[in-house]
N, C-alpha and C positions, 0 to 999 in steps of 0.2 A: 467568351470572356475577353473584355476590353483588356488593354494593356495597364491602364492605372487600376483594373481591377487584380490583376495579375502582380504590379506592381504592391498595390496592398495585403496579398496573401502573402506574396514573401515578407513584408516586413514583418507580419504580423507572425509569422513562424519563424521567424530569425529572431525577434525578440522572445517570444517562448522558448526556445531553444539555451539562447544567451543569457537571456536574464531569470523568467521564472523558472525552466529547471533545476538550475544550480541551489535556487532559496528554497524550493519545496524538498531537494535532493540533503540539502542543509535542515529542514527541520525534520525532516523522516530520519535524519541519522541522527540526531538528537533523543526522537522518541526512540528509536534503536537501541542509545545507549542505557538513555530510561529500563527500556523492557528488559535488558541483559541485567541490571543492575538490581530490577525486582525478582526477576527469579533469581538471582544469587542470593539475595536474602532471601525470598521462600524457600527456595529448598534447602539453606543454609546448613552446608558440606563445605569441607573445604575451609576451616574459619583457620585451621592451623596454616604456617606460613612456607609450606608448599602448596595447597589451595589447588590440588590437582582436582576436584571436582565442582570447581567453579566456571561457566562461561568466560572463556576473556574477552574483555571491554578493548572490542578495536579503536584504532584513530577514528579522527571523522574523515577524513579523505576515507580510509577503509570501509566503513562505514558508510559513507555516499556510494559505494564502487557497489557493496553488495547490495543497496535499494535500489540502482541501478539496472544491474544483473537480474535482479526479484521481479522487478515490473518490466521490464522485456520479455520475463517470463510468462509469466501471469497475463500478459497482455496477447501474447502466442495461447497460450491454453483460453484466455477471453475470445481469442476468434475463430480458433477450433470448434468450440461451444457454438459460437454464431453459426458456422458454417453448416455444423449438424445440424441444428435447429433447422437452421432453411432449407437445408435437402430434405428433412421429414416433414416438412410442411408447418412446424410449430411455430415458427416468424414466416409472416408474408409480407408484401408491400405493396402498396396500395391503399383501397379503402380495405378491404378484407383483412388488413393486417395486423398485426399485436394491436392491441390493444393497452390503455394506459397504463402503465405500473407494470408492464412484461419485463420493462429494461431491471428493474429489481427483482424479478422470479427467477431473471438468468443471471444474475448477481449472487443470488443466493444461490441458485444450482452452482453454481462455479463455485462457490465460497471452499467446500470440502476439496478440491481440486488445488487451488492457488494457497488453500493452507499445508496440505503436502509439498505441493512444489517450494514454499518459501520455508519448510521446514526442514529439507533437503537439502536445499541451495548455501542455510545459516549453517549445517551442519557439517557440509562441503565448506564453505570460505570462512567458517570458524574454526580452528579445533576439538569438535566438540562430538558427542553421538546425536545421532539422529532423535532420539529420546529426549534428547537436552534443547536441542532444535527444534522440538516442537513446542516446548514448553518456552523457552521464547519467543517463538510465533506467535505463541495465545498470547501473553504478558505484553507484546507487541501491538496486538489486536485491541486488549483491553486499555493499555494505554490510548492509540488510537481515537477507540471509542471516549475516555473520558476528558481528553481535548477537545473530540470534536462536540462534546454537551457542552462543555465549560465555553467556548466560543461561543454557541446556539445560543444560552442563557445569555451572555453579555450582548450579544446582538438585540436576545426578546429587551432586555432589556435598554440598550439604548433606543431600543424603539419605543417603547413605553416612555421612555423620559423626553423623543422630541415629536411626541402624538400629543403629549398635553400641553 
């Protein structure tokens, strides 16, 4: 590795660092507060105004700390997963190796993993039960998901508007 190529990894990880993690760290704590605010109305407890069986709605600094803490997590139990994988032989490298679409078979095997662990982690840096942290996990999940169609659609869509 040349030195200006060297020179270009670090900027390119110092701005990741500086600038997109703070704004992805900022809309994850956004849907966070989203998800805590849907399961408080579904499970709707708590409407009297002691609301001891309501989720609290952290800050967003708070907020950013535990999506933080979640995905350092999750990204340790993501390379656990890897690691096993390659000791039993199920990821190789090379020509022999995974195969397309493997990096989502190990996405899904993780999924029941990394949704305990962030259900755990919400129920630890919330005051909350474990019970109640899973259920904003999912509601987390589901939000999630219908951001990221709502995006997909407006993208198919600006595509469709500058293809014609």
């Amino acid at each position: 590795m040349s030195d200006s190529q060297a020179i270009g990894f670090l900027g390119g990880f110092l701005c990741a660092i500086v600038i997109i993690l703070p704004i992805a760290l900022l809309i994850g704590a956004v849907i966070l507060r989203a998800a805590i605010s849907m399961f408080n109305k579904l499970a709707g407890k708590g409407s009297g105004e002691e609301g001891q069986d309501l989720v609290p709605e952290p800050s967003m600094l708070k907020a950013m700390g535990i999506l933080l803490i979640t995905g350092v997590a999750n990204a340790i139990i993501g390379a656990i997963l890897g690691a096993i994988g390659a000791a039993t032989g199920l990821i190789q490298a090379g020509e022999g190796g995974a195969k397309a679409g493997f990096d989502l078979t190990l996405n899904l095997i993780s999924l029941p993993f990394t949704f305990l662990v962030s259900s755990a982690l919400l129920a630890a840096l919330l005051p909350t039960t474990f019970k109640r942290g899973m259920g904003v996990a999912l509601c987390q999940y589901i939000v999630t998901i219908l951001v990221g169609l709502a995006i997909g659609l407006i993208a198919v869509i600006i595509g469709l508007a500058f293809a014609v």
